[in-house]
Structure formats: structure tokens, C-alpha cells
DSSP file (Angstrom, degrees, kcal/mol; ACC not computed):
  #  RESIDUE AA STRUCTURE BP1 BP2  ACC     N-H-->O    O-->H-N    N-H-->O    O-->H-N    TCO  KAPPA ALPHA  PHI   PSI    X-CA   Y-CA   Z-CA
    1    1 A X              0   0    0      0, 0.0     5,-0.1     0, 0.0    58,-0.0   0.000 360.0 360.0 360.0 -13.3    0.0    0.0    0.0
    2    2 A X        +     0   0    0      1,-0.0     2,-0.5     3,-0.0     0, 0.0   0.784 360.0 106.6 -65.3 -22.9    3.0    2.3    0.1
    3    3 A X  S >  S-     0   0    0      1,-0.1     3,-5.6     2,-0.1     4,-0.1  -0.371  73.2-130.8 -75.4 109.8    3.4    2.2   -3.7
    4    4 A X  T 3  S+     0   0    0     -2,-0.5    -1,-0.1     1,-0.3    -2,-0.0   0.631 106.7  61.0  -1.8 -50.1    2.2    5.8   -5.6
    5    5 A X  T 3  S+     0   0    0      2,-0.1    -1,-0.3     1,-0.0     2,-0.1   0.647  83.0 112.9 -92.6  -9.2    0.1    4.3   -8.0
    6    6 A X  S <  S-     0   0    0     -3,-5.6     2,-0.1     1,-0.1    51,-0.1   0.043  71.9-122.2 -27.7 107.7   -2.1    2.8   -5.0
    7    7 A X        -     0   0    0     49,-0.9     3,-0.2    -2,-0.1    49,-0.2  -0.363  24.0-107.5 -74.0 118.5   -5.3    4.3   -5.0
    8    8 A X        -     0   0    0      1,-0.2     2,-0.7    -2,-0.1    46,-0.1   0.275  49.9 -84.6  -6.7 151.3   -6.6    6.3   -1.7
    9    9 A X  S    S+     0   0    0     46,-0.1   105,-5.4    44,-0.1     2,-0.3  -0.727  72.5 161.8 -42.2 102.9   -9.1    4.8    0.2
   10   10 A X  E     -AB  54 113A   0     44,-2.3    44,-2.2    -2,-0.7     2,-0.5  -0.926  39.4-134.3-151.8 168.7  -12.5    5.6   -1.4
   11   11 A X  E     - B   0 112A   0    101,-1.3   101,-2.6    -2,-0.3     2,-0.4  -0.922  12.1-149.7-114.6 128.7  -16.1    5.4   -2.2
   12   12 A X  E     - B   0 111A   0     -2,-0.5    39,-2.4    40,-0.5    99,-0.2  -0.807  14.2-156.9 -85.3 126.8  -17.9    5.4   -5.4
   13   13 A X  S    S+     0   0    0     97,-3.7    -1,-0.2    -2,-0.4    37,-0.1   0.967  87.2   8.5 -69.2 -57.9  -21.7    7.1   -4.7
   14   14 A X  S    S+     0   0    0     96,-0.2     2,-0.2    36,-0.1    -1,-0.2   0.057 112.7  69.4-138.4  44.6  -23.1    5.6   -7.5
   15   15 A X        -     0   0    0     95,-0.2     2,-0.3    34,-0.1    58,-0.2  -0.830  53.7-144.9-124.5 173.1  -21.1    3.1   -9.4
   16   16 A X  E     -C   72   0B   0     56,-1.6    56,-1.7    -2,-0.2     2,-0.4  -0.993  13.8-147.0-140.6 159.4  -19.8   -0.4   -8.8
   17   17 A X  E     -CD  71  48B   0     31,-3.2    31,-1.5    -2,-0.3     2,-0.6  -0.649   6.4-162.1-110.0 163.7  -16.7   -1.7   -9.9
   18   18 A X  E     -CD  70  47B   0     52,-2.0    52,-2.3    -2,-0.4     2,-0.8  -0.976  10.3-159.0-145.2 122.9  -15.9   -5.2  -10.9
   19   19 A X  E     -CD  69  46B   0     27,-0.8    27,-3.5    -2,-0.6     2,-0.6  -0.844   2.5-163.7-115.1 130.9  -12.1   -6.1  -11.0
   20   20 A X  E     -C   68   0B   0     48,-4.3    48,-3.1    -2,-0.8     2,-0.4  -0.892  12.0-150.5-115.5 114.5  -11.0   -9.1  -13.2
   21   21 A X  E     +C   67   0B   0     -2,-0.6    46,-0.2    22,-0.3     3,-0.1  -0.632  27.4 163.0 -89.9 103.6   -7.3  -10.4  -12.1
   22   22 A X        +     0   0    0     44,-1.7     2,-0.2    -2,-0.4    45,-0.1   0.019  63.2   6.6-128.4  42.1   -5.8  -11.8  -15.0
   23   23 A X  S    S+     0   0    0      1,-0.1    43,-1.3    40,-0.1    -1,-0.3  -0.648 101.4  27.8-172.5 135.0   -1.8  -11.8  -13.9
   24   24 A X  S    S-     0   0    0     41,-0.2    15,-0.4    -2,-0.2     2,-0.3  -0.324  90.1 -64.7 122.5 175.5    0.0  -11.0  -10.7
   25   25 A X        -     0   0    0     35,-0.3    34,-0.3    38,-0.3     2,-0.2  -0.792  52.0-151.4-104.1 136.4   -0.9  -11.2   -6.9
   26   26 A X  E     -E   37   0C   0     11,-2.7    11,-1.3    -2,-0.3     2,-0.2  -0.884   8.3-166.9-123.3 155.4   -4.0   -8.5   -5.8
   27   27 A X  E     +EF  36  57C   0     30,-0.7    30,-3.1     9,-0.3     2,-0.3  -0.836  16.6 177.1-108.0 126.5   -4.3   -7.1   -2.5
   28   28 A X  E     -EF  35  56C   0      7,-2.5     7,-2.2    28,-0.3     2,-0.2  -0.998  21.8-139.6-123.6 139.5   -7.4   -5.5   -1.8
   29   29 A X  E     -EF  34  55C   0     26,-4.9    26,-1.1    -2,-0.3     2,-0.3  -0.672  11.6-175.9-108.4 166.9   -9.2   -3.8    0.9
   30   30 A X        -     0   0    0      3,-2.6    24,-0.1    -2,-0.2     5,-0.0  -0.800  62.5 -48.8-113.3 150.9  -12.8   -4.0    1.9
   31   31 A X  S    S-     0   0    0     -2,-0.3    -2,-0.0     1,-0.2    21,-0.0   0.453 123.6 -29.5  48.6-123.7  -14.3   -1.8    4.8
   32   32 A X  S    S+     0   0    0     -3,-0.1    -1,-0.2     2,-0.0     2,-0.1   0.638 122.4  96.7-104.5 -30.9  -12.0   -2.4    7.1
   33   33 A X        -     0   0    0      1,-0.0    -3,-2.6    -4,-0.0     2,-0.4  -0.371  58.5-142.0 -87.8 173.3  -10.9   -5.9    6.1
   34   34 A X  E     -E   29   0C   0     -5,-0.2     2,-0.5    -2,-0.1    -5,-0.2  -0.940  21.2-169.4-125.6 112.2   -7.5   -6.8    3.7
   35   35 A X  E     -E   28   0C   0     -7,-2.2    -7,-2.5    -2,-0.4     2,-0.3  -0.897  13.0-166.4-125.9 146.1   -7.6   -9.5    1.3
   36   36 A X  E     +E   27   0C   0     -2,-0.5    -9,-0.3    -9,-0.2     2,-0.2  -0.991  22.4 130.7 -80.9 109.4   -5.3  -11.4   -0.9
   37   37 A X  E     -E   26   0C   0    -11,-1.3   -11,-2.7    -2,-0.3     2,-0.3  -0.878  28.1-149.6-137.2 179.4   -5.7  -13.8   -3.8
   38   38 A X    >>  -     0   0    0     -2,-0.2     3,-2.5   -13,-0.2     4,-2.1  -0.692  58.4 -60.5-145.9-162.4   -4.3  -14.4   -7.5
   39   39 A X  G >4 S+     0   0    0    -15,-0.4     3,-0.5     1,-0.3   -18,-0.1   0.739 128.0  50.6 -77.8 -44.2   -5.9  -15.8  -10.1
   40   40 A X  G 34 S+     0   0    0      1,-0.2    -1,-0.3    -3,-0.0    -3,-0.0   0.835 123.4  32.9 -49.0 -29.7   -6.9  -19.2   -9.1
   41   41 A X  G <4 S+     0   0    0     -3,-2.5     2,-0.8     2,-0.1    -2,-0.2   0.671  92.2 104.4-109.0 -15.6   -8.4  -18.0   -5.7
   42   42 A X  S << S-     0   0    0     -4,-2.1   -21,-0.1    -3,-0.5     4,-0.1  -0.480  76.2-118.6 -90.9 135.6   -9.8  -14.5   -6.7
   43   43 A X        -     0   0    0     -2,-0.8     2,-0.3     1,-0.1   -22,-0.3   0.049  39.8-104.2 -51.2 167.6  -13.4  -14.4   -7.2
   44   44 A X  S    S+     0   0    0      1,-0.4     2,-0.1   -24,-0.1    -1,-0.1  -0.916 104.9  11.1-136.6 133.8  -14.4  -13.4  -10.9
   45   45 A X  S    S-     0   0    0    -26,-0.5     2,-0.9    -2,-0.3    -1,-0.4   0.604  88.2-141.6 -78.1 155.0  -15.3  -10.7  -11.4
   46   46 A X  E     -D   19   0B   0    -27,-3.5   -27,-0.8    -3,-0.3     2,-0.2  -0.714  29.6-151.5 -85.4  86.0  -14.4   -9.0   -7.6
   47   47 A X  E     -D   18   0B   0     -2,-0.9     2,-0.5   -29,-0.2   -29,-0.2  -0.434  21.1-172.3 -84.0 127.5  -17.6   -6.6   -7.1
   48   48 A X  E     -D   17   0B   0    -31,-1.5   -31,-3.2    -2,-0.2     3,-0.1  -0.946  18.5-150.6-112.2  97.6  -17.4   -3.7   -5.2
   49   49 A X        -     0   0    0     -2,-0.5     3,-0.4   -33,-0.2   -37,-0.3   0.056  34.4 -71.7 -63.3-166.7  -20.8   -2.5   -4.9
   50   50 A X  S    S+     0   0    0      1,-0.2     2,-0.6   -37,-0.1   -37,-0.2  -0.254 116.6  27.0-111.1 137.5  -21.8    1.7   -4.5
   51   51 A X  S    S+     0   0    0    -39,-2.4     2,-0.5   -36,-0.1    -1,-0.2   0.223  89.2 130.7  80.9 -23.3  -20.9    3.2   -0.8
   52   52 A X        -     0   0    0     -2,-0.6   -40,-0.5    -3,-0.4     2,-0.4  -0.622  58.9-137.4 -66.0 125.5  -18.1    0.8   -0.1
   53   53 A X        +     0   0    0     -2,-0.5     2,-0.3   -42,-0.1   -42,-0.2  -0.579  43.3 161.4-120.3 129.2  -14.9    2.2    1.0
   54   54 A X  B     +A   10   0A   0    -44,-2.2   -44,-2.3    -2,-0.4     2,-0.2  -0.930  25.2 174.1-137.6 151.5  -12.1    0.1   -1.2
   55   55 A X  E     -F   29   0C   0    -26,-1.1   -26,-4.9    -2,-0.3     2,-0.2  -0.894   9.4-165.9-156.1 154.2   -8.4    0.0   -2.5
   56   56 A X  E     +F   28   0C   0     -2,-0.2   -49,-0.9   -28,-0.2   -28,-0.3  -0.941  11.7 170.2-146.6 146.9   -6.4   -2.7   -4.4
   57   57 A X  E     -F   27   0C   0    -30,-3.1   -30,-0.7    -2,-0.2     2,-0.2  -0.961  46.7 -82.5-152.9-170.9   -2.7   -2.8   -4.8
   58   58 A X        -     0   0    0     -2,-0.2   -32,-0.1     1,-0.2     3,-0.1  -0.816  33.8-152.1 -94.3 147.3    0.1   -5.9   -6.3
   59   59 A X  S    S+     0   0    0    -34,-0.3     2,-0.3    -2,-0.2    -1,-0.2   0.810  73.0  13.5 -81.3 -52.3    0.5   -8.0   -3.2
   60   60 A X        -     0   0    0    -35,-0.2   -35,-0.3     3,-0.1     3,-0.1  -0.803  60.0-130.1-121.3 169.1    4.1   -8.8   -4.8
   61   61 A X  S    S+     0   0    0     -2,-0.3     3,-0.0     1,-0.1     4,-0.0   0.351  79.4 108.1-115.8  12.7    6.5   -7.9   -7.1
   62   62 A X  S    S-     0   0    0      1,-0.1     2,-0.3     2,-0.0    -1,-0.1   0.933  94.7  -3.8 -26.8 -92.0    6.7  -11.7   -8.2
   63   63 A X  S    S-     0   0    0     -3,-0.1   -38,-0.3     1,-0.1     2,-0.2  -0.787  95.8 -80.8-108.5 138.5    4.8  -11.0  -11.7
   64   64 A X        -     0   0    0     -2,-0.3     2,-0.1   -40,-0.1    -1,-0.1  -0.399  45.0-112.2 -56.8 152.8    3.4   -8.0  -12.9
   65   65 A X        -     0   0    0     -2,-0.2     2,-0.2   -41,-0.1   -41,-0.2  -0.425  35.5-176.5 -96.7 141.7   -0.1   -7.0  -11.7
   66   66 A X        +     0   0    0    -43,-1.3   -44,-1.7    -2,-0.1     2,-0.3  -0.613  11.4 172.9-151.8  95.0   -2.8   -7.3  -14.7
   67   67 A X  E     -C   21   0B   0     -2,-0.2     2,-0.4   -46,-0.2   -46,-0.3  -0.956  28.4-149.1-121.1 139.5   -6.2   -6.1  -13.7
   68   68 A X  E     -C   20   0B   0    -48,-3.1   -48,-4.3    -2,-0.3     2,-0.5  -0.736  21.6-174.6 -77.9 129.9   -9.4   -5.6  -15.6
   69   69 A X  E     +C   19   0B   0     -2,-0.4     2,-0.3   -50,-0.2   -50,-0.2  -0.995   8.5 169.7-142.3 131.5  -11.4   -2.9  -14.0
   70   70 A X  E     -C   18   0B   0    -52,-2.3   -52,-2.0    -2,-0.5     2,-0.4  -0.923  12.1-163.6-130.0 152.6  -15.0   -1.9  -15.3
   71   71 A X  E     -C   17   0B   0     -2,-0.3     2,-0.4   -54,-0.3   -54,-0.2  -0.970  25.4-136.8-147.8 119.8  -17.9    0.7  -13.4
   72   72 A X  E    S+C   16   0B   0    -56,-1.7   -56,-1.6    -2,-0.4     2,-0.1  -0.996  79.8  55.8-133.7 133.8  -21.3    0.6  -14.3
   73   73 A X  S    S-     0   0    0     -2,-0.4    -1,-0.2   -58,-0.2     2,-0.2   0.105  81.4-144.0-121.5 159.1  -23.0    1.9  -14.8
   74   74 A X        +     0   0    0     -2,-0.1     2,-0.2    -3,-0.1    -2,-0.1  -0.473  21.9 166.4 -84.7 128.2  -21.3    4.0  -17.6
   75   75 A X        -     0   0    0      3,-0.4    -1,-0.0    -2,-0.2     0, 0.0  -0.960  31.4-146.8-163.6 123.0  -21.8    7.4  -18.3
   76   76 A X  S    S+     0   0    0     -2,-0.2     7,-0.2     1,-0.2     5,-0.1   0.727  91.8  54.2 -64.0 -18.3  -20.0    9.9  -20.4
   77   77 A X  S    S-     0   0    0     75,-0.1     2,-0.2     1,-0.0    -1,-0.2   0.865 118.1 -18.3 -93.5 -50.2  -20.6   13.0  -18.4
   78   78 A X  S    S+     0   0    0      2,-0.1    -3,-0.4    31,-0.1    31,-0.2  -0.678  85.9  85.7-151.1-141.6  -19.4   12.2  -14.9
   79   79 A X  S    S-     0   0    0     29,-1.9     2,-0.2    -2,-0.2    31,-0.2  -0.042 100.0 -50.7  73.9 145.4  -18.6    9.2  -12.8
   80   80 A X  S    S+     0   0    0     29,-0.5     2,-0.2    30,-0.1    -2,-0.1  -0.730  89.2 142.9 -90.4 135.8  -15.1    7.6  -12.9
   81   81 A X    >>  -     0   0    0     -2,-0.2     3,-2.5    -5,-0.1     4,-1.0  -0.932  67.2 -73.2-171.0 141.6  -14.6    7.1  -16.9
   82   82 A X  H 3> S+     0   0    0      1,-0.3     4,-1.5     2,-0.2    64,-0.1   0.437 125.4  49.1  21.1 -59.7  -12.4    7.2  -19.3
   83   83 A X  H 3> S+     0   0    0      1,-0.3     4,-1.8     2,-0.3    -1,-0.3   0.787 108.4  66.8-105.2 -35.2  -12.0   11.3  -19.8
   84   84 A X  H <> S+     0   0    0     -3,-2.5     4,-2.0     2,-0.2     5,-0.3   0.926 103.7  36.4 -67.5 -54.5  -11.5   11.2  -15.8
   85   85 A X  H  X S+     0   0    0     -4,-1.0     4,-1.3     1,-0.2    -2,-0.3   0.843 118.8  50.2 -99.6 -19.1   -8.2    9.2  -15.7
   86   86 A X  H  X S+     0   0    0     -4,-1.5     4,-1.3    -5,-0.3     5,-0.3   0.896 113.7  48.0 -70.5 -27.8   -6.8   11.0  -19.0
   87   87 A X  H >X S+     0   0    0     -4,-1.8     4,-3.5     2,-0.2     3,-1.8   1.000 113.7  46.9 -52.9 -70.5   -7.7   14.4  -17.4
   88   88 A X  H 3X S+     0   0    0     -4,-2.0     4,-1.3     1,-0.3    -3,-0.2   0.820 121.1  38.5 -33.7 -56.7   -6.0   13.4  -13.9
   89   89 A X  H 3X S+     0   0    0     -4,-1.3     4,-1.9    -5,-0.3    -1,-0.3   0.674 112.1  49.9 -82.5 -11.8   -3.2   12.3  -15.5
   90   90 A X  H <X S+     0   0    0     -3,-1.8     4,-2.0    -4,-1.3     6,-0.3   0.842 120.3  41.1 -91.8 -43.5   -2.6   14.7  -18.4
   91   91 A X  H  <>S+     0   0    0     -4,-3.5     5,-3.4    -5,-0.3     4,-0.3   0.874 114.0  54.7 -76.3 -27.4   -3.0   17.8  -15.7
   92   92 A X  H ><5S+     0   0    0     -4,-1.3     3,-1.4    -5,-0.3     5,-0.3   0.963 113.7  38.9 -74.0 -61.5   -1.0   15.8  -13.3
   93   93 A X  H 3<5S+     0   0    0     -4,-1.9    -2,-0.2     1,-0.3    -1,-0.2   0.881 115.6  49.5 -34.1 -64.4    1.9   15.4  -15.9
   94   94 A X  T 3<5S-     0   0    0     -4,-2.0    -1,-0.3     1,-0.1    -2,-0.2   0.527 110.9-121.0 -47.0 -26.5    1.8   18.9  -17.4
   95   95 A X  T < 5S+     0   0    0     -3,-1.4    -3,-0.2    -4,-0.3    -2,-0.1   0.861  80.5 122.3  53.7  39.0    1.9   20.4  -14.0
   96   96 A X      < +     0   0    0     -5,-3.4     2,-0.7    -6,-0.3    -4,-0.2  -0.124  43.5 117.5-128.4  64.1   -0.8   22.0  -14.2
   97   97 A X        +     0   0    0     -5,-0.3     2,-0.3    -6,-0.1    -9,-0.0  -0.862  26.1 158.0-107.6 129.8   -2.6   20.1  -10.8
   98   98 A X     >  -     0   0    0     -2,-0.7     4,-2.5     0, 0.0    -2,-0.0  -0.846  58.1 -87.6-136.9-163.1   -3.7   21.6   -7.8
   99   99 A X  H  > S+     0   0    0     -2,-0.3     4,-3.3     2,-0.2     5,-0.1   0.696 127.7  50.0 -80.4 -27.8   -6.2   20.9   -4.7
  100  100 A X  H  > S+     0   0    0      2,-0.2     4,-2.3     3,-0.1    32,-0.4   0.856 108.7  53.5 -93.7 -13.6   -9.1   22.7   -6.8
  101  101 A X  H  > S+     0   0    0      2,-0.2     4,-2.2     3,-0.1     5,-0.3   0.985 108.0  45.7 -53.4 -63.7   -8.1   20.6   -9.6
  102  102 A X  H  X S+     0   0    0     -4,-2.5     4,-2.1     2,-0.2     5,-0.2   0.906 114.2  50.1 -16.1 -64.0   -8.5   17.4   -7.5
  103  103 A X  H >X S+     0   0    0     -4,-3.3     4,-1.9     2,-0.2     3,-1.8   0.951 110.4  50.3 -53.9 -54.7  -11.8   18.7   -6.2
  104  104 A X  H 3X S+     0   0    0     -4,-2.3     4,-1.0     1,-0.3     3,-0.4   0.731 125.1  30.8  -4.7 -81.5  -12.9   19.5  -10.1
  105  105 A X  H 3X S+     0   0    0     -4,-2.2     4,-1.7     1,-0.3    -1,-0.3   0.770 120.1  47.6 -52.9 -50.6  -12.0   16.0  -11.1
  106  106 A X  H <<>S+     0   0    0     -4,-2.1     5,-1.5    -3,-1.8    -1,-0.3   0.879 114.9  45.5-107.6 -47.8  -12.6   14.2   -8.1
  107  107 A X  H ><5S+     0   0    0     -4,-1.9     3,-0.7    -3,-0.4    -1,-0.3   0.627 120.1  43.5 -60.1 -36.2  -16.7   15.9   -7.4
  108  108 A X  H 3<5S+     0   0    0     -4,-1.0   -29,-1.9    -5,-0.4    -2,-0.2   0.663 108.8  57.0-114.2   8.9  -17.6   15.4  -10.9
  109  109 A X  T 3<5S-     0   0    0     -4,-1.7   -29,-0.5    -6,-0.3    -2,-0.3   0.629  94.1-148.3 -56.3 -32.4  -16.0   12.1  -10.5
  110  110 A X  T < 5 +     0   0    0     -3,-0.7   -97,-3.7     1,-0.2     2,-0.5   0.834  62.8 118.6  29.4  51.8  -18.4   11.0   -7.4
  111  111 A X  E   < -B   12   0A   0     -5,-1.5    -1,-0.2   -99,-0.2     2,-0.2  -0.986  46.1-179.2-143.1 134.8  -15.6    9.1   -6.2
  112  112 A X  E     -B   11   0A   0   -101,-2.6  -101,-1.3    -2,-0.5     2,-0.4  -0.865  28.0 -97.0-130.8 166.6  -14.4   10.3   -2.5
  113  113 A X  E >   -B   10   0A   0   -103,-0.3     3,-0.7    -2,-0.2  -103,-0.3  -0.546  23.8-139.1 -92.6 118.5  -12.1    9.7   -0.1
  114  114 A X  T 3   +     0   0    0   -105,-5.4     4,-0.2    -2,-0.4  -104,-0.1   0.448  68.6  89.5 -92.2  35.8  -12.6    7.7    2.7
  115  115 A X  T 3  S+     0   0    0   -106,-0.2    -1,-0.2     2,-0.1     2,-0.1   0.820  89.5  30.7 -82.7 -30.0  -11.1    9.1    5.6
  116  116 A X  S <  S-     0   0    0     -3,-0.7     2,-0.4     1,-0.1     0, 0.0  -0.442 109.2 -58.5-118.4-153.1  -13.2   11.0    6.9
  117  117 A X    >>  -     0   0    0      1,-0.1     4,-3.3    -2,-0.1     3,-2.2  -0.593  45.2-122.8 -77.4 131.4  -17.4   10.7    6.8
  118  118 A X  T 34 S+     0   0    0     -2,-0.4    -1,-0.1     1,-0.3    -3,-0.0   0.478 104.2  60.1 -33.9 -21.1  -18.8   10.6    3.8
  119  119 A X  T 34 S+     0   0    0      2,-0.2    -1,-0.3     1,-0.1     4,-0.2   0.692 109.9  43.6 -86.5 -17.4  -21.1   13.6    4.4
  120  120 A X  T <> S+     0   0    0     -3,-2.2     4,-1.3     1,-0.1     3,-0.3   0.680 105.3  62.0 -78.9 -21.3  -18.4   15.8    5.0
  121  121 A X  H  X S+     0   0    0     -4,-3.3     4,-1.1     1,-0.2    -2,-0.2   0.844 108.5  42.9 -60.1 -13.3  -16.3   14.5    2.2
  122  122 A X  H  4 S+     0   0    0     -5,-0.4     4,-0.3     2,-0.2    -1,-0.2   0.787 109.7  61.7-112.8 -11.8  -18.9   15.6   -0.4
  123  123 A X  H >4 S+     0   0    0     -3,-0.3     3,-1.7    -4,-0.2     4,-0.4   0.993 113.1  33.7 -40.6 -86.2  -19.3   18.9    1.6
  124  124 A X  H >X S+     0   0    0     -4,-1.3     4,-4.7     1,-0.4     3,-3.2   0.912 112.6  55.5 -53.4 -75.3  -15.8   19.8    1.0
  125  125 A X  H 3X S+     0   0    0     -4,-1.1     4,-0.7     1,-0.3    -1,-0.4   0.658 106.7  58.9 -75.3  -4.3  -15.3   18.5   -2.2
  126  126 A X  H <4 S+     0   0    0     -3,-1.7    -1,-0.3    -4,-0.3    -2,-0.3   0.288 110.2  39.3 -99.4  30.4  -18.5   20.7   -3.2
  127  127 A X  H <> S+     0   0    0     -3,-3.2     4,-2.9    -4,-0.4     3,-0.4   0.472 111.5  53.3-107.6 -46.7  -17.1   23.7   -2.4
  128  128 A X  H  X>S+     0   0    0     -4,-4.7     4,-1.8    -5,-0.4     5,-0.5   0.985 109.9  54.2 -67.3 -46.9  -13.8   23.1   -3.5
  129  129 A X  H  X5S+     0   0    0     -4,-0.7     4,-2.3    -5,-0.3    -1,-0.2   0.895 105.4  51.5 -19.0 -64.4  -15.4   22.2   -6.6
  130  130 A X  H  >5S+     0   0    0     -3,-0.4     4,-2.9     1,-0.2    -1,-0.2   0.961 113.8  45.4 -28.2 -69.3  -17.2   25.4   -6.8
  131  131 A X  H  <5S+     0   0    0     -4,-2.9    -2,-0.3     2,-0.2     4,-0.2   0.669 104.7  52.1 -84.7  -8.1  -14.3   27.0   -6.3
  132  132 A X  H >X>S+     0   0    0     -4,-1.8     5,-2.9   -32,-0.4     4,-1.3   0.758 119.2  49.2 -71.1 -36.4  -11.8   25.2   -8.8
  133  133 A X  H ><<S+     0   0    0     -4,-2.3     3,-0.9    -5,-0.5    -2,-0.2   0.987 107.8  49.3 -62.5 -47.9  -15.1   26.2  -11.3
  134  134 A X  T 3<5S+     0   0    0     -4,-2.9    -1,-0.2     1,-0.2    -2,-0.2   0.622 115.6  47.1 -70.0 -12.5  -15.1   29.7  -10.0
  135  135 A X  T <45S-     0   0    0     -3,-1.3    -1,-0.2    -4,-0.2    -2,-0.2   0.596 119.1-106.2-114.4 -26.9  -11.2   29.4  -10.9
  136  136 A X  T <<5 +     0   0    0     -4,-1.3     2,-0.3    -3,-0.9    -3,-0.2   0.668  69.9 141.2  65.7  54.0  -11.4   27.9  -14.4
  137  137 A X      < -     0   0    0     -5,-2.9    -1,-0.3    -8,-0.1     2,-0.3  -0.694  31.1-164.4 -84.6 157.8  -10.4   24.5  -13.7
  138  138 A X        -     0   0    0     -2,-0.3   -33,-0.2     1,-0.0     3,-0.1  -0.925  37.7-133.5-126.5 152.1  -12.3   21.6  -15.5
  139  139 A X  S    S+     0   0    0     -2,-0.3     2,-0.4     1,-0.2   -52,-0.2   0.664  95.6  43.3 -92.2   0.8  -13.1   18.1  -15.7
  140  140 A X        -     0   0    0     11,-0.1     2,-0.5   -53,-0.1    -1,-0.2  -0.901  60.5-177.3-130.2 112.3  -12.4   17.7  -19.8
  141  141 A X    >>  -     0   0    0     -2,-0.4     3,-2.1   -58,-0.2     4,-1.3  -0.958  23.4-141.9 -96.3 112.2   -9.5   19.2  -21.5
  142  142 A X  T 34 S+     0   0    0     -2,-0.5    -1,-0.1     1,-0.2     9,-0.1   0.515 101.4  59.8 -46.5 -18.6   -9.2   18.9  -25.2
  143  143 A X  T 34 S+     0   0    0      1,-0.2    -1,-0.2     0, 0.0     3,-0.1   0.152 118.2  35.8-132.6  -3.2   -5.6   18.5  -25.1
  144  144 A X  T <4 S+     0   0    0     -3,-2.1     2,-0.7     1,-0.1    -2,-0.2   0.677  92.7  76.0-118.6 -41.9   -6.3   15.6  -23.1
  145  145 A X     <  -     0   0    0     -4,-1.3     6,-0.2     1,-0.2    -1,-0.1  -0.813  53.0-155.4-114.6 114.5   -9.3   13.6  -23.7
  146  146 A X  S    S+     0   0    0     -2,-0.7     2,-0.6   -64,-0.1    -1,-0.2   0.822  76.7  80.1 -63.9 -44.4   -9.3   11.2  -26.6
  147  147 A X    >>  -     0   0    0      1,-0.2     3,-1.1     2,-0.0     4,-1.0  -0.567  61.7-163.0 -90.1 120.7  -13.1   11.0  -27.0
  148  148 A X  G >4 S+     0   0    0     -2,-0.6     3,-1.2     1,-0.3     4,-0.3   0.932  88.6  64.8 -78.5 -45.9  -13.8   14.1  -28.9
  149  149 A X  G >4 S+     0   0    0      1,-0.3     3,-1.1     2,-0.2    -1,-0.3   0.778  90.6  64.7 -53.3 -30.1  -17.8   13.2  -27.5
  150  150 A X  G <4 S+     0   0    0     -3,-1.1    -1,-0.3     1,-0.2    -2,-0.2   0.871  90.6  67.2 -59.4 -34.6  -16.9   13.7  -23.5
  151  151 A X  G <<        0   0    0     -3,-1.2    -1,-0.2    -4,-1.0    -2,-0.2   0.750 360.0 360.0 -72.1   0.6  -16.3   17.1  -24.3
  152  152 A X    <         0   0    0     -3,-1.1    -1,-0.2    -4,-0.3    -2,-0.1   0.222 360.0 360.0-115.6 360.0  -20.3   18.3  -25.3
């Protein structure tokens, strides 16, 4: 869980994810609990329903990690998608990221952090939101997002 590319702890409001492990050791957490398996042993697909607070990361460095990850339900406009993780990563690259970017992204994302309770996480991140809008940050940047249709 120390490794960068880990993902926070977090909740999706109103997607659910399904991960399919086709290489490599996953670790994933549930709630509260921590689980292992690789291919033989992990269920398929590994459903993480809506409200659950979750993170997956490789267990070992044995094999590369090779996971299918899908969220439905699918929607061009917000929700984690496509234009979400080329945004994130293109602003990230570029340097042009900050904390009202994050919110931008992260609010029109519906995907939150779970540290603290969920009703103040979606407080916060709709203000900061607000104010990354009031700032002219965005969640689609042409220069960024391959599907010409996310941007309308």
C-alpha cells in the first residue's frame, strides 16, 4: 500500500466496480478488512458495490499485476470514466494540478475519499469544486481527452 500508483481509500456514490485479475498477486481492501488472492483464488469478477470504501494494490512484485477494472453503470458526463483518468493524468503530468483541480476531477468524479465521513467528504469536495469552477479549472480538457464526445 506504500506504492504511488495505490489508490486512496474511497467510495464510489453511484457506481460499482468489478475487477477481473488476469496476472500478478492482488491485494485489496474491503471496509476495514484486507484480502489477498491471484488468479486461481480471486473471485471473478471481484464486485465492489456503491458506498463501499475500497483499495487494491500488487501484493508482490513476483509478476506484474494485470487487472481488468469496469464501473457501471457508464456514463460519459461524470462518474469515474475514461476522460477522468486522461484528465488526472494529463494535468497531473503537465503540472498544471492543484487541490481545486483534485476537487474539479474528483466531485464530478463522485468518487471520494474515505477518511473522513462521507457527508463531509462531499461537503468539501463541493465547495472546493465550486471554487476550482469559479477558478477555471475543468473536468475535460481537449488537449487531453481522446473522445472528442466527452467534451459536449
Amino acid at each position: 500500500m506504500q506504492r504511488p500508483c495505490t489508490p486512496i481509500l474511497h467510495i464510489h456514490l453511484n457506481q460499482t466496480e468489478f475487477f477481473t485479475l488476469l496476472q500478478g498477486q492482488l491485494a485489496y481492501q474491503l471496509d476495514d478488512k484486507v484480502y489477498s488472492c491471484d488468479i486461481h483464488t480471486c473471485p471473478r469478477p471481484l464486485i465492489v458495490p456503491p458506498l463501499v470504501p475500497h483499495t487494491f494494490w500488487m501484493h508482490d512484485n513476483k509478476e506484474d499485476l494485470i487487472v481488468v477494472i469496469r464501473l457501471e453503470p457508464a456514463n460519459k458526463y461524470n462518474g469515474l470514466r475514461q476522460g477522468f483518468f486522461e484528465n488526472f493524468a494529463g494535468t497531473f503530468r503537465d503540472g498544471h494540478f492543484s487541490i481545486w483541480q483534485i476537487f474539479v476531477l474528483f466531485e464530478n468524479a463522485q468518487t471520494y475519499p474515505a477518511s473522513l465521513p462521507l457527508p463531509l467528504m462531499k461537503i468539501m469536495f463541493n465547495i472546493g469544486s465550486f471554487i476550482g469552477y469559479l477558478l477555471g479549472y475543468q473536468t475535460d480538457y481537449e488537449e487531453y481527452t481522446t473522445v472528442a464526445d466527452e467534451l459536449h
